[in-house]
C-alpha positions in Angstrom: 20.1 10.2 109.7 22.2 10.0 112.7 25.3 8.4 113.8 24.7 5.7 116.0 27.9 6.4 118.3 26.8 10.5 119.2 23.8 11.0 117.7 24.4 13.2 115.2 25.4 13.2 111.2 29.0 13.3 110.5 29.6 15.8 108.1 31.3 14.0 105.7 28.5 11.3 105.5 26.3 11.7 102.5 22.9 11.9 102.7 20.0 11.9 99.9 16.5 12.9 101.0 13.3 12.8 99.3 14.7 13.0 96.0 12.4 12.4 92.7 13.8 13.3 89.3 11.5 14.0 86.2 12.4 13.9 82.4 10.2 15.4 79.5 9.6 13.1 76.4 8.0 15.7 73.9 4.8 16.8 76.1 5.1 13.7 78.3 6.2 13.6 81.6 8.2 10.6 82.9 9.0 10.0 86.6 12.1 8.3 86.8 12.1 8.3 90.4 10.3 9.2 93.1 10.8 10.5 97.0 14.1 7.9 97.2 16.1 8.5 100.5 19.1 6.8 101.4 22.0 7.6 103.7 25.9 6.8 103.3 27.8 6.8 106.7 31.6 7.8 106.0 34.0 5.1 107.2 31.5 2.4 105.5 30.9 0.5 102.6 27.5 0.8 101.3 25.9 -0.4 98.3 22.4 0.6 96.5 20.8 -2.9 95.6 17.8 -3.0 93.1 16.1 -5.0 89.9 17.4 -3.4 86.6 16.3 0.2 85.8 15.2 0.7 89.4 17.5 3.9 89.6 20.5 2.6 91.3 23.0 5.2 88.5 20.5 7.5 87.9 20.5 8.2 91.9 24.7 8.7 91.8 24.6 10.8 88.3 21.9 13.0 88.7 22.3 16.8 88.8 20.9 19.8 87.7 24.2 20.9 85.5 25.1 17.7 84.6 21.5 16.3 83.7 20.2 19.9 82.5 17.6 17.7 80.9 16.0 16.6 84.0 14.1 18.2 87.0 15.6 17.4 90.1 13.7 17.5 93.5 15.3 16.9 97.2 18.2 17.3 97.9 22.1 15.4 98.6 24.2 16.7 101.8 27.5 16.0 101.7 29.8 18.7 104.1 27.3 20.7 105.0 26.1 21.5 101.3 23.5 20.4 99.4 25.2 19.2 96.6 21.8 19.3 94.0 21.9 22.9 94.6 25.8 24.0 93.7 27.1 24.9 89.8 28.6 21.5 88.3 32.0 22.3 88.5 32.0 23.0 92.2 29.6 20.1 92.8 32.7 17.4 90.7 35.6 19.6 92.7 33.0 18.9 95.9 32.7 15.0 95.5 36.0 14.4 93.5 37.7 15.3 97.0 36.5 12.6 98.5 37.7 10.3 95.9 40.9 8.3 96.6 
């Protein structure tokens, strides 16, 4: 995704690209999600709008470390890193920055 303005993605805009997350229920698979993308332009307010269970806080509180459960696919750029790929605690220092 781009910035409108220059044409190019801000760095400290978040960006979430073909993600799909699998759980394993004894020798079940379940796809809780599949190939979502979304984009979240710093500077902005933007909200993720869907019918229960669609995903909406699964899609904020996935990761690897912190969902060891769960196979995570895609990835989430925030600064340049791909945030699904970094150790939990650097991934929280990562995003908790941001925070206010």
């Amino acid at each position: 995704m781009e910035d409108k303005k220059n044409g190019k993605q801000k760095k400290s805009d978040i960006e979430i690209r073909d993600l799909s997350v699998t759980f394993q229920d004894g020798g079940e698979m379940i796809h809780a999600m599949e190939d979502v993308s979304a984009y979240f332009p710093s500077g902005s307010v933007t909200g993720l709008i869907g019918e229960s269970g669609s995903g909406k806080s699964l899609c904020g509180h996935v990761h690897p470390g912190i969902s060891p459960q769960a196979r995570v696919e895609g990835s989430c750029m925030y600064k340049g890193m791909d945030l699904y790929r970094l150790p939990e605690k650097r991934c929280r220092r990562s995003v908790e920055k941001r925070s206010p």
